[in-house]
TORVOFI-139781 format. One record per residue (C-alpha): residue number from 1; y negated, x, z. Coordinates in nm, 4 decimals, always signed. Layout:
REC  resi         v         u         w
REC   NUM         Y         X         Z
...
This chain:
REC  resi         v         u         w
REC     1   -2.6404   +8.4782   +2.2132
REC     2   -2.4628   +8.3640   +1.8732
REC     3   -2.2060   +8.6235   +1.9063
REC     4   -2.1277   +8.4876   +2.2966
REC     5   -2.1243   +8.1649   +2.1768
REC     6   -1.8739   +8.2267   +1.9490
REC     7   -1.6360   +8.3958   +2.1443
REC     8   -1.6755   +8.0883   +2.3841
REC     9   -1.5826   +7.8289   +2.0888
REC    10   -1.2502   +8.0770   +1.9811
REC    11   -1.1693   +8.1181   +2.3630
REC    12   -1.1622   +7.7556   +2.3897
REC    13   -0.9932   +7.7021   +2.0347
REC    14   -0.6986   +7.9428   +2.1736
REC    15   -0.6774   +7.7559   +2.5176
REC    16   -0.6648   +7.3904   +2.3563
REC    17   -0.3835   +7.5161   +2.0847
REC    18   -0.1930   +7.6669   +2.3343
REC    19   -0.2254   +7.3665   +2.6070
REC    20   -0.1185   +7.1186   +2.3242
REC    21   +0.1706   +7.3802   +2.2288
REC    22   +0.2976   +7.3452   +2.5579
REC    23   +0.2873   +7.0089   +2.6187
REC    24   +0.4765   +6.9501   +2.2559
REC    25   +0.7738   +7.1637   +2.3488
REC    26   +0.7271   +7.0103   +2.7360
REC    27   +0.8027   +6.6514   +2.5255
REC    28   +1.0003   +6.7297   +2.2705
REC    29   +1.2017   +7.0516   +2.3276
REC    30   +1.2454   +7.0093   +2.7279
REC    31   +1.5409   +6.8850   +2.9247
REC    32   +1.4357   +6.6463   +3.1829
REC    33   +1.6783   +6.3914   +3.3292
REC    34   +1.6479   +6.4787   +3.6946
REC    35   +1.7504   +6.2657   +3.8414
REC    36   +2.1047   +6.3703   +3.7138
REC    37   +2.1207   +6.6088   +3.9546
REC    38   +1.8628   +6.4628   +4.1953
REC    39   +1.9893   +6.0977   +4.2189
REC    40   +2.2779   +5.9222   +4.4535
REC    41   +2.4363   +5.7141   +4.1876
REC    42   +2.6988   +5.5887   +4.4868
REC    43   +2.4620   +5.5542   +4.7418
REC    44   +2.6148   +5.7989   +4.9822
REC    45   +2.2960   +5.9835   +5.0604
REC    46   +2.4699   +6.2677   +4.9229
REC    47   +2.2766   +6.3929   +4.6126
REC    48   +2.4438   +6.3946   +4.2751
REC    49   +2.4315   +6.8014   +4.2150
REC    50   +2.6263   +6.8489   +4.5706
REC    51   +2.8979   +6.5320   +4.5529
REC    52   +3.1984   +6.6104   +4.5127
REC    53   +3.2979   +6.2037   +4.4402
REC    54   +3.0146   +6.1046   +4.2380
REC    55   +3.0936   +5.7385   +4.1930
REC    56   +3.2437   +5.6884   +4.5075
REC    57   +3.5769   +5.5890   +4.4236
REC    58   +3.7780   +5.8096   +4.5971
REC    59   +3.8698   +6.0496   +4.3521
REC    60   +3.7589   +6.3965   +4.3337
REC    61   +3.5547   +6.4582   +3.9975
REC    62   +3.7672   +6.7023   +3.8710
REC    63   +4.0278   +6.4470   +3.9604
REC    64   +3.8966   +6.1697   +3.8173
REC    65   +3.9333   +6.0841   +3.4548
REC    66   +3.6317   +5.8789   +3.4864
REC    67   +3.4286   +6.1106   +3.7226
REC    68   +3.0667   +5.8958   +3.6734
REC    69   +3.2242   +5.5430   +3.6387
REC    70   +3.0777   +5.4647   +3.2642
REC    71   +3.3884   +5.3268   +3.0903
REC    72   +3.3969   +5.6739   +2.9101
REC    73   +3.6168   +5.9711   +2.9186
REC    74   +3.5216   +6.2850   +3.1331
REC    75   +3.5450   +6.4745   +2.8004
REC    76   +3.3639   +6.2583   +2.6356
REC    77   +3.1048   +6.2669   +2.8689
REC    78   +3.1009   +6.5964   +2.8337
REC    79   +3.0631   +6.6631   +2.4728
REC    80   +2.7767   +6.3896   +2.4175
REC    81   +2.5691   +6.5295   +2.6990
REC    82   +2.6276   +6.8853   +2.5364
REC    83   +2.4881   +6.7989   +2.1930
REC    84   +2.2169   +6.6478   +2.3467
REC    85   +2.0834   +6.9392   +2.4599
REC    86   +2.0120   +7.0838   +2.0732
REC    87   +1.6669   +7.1811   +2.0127
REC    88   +1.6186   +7.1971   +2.3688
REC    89   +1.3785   +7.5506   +2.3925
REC    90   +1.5330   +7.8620   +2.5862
REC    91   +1.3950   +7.9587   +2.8889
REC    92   +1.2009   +8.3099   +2.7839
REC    93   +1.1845   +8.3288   +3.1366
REC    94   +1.5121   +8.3241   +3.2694
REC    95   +1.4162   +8.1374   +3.5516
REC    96   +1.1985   +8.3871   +3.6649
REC    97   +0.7947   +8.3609   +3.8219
REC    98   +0.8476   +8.0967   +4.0029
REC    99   +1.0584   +7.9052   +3.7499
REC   100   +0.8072   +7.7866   +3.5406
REC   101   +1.0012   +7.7323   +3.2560
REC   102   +1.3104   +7.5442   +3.4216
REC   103   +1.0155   +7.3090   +3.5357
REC   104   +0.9179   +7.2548   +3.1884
REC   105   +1.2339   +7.1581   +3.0983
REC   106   +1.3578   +7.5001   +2.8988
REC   107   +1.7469   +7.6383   +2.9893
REC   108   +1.9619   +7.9332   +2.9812
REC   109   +2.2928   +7.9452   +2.8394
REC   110   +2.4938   +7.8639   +3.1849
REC   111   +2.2958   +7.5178   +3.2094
REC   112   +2.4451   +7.3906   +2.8232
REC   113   +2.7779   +7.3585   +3.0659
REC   114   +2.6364   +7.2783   +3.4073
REC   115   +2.4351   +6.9748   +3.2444
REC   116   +2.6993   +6.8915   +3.0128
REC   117   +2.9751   +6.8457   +3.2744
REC   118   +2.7228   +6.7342   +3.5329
REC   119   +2.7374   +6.4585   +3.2433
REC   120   +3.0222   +6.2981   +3.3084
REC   121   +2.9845   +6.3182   +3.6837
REC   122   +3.1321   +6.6859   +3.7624
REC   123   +2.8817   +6.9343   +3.9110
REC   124   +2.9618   +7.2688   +3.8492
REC   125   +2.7177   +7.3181   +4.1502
REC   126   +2.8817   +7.1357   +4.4055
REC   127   +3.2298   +7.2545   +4.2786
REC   128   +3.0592   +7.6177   +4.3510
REC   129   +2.9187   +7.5667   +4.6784
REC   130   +3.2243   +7.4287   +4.8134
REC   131   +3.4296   +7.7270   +4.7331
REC   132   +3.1763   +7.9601   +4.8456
REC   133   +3.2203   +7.7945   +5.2061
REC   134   +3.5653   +7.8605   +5.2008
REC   135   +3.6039   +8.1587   +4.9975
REC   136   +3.2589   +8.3720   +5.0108
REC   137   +3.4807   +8.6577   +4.9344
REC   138   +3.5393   +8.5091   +4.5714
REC   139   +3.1288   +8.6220   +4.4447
REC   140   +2.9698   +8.9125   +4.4309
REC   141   +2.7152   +8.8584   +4.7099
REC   142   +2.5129   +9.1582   +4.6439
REC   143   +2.4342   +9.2095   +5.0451
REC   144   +2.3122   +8.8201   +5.0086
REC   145   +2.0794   +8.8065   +4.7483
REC   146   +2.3381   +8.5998   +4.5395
REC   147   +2.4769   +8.3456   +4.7375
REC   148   +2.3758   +7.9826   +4.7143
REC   149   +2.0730   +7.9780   +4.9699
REC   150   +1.9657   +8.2087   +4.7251
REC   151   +1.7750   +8.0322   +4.3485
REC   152   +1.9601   +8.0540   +4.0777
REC   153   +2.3370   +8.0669   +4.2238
REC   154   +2.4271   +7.8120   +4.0157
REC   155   +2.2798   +7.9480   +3.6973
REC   156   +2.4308   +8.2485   +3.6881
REC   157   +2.7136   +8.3324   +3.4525
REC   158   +2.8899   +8.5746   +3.6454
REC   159   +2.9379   +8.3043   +3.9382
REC   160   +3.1006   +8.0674   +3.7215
REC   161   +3.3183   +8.3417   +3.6191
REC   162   +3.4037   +8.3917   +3.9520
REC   163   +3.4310   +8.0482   +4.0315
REC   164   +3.7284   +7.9777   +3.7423
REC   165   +3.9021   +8.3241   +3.8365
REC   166   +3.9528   +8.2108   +4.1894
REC   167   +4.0788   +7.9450   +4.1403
REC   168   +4.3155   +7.9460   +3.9013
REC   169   +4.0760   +7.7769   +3.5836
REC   170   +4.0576   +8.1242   +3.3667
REC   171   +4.2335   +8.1427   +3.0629
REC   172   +4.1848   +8.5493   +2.9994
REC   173   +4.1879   +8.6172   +2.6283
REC   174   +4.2906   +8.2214   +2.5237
REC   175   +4.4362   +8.2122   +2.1950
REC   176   +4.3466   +7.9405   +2.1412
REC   177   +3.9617   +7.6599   +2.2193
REC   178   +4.0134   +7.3837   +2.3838
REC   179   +3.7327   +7.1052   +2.3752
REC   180   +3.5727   +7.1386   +2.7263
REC   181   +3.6108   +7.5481   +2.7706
REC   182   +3.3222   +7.7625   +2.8968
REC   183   +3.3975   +8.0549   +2.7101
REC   184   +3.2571   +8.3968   +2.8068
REC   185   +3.1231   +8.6039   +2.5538
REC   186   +3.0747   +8.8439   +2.8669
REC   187   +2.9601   +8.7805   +3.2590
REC   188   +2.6531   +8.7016   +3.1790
REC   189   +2.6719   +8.4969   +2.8258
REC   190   +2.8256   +8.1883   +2.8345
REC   191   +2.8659   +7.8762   +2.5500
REC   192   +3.0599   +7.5253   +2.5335
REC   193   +3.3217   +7.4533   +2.3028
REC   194   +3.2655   +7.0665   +2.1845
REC   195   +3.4976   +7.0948   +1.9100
REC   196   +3.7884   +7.1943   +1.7910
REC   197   +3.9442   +7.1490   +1.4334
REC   198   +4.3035   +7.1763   +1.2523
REC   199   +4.2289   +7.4701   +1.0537
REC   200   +4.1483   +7.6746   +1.4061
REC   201   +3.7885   +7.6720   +1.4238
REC   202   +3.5740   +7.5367   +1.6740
REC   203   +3.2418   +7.3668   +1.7167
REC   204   +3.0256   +7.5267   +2.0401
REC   205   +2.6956   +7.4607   +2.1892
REC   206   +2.4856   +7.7579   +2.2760
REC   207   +2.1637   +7.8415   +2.4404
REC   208   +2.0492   +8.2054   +2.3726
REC   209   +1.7278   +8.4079   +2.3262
REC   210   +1.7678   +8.4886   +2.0133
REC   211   +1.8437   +8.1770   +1.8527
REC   212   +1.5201   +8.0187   +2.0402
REC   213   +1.6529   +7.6735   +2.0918
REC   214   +2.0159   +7.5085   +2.1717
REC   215   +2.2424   +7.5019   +1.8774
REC   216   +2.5482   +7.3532   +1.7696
REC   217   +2.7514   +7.5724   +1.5740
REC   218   +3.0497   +7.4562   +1.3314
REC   219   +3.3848   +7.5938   +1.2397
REC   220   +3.3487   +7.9138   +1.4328
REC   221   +3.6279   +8.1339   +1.3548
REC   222   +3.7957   +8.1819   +1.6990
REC   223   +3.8579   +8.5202   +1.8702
REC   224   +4.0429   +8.5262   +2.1668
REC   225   +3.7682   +8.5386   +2.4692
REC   226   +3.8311   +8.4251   +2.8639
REC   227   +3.7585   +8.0762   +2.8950
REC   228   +3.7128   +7.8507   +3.2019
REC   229   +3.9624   +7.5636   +3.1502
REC   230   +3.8248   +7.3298   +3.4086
REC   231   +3.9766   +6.9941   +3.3311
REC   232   +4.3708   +6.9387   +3.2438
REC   233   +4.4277   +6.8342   +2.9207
């Protein structure tokens, strides 16, 4: 009766630690401004993620210096909401049963981008969807599993390969960063580049398993890697 007893007391000991584990990195190490993506910030009745004029001024986002209206560059914008996202956890998961870690606020690498864009008021999401209408030819359906009634569309990497290829926004082998570039370590690895410096390195964000949580790194050396150029500059 002891012996049960005490299995019963370490059973619960290993519950409550790992409960309160979660709910720390749920608090602390979790993205979760939804309404971001979730909210109408021009009142359009058009959700955030899917408008293509965010503050209802007229202007395209990618058009629009000022995509979200705040009185700050898109770029700007851009690299603040980026470097927010350090410490942030990685999604283990990948999205995957039931997206129980997105919930909890944990990312993969394509989201550093996707949030830091959607940012200043561009949605890599909406800018996605809209060419898939037109153009489905442009992804790699795979017999519809990857299309955007499909989860996950938007988190891929490969998609917003795709996406920059077709039209026009990938710089293959750039010589050179440029603050703002989704560069592609491969089609399914993707960072942001946040800064770039006069002796030719570069400052990127970066979500990836292995480093655990989103990190900033400093005064990468550069080596020439395609890079979606989304914004003139």
């Amino acid at each position: 009766m002891k012996k049960r007893y005490k299995y019963l007391i370490v059973g619960f000991g290993v519950i409550l630690v790992f409960s309160l584990s979660m709910i720390y990195l749920y608090l602390f190490h979790g993205f979760h401004d939804n309404q971001l993506f979730t909210g109408d910030a021009d009142h359009d009745r058009m959700i955030n993620q899917f408008d293509a004029d965010a503050d209802g001024d007229g202007i395209a986002n990618l058009k629009d210096h000022d995509a979200n209206n705040n009185g700050r560059s898109n770029m700007q914008d851009i690299v603040s909401g980026a470097k927010r996202l350090t410490g942030v956890l990685y999604d283990p998961l990948k999205g995957g049963h039931g997206n129980i870690g997105g919930r909890m606020g944990f990312i993969v690498c394509i989201d550093v981008p996707r949030i830091a864009y959607a940012d200043a008021g561009i949605y890599l999401d909406q800018l996605m969807k809209d060419d898939y209408e037109r153009h489905p030819d442009h992804y790699q359906t795979q017999k519809g599993t990857n299309t955007p009634a499909t989860p996950y569309f938007y988190r891929r990497v490969r998609n917003v390969y795709d996406y920059a290829k077709a039209n026009k926004m990938l710089i293959r082998k750039a010589g050179t960063p440029k603050v703002g570039d989704i560069v592609f370590y491969s089609r399914y690895h993707a960072t942001l580049v946040v800064g770039v410096h006069s002796d030719g390195t570069y400052d990127e964000v970066e979500a990836h398993p292995k480093l655990i949580f989103v990190q900033e790194h400093k005064h990468k050396k550069w080596r020439p890697k395609d890079v979606a150029r989304l914004l003139k500059q």
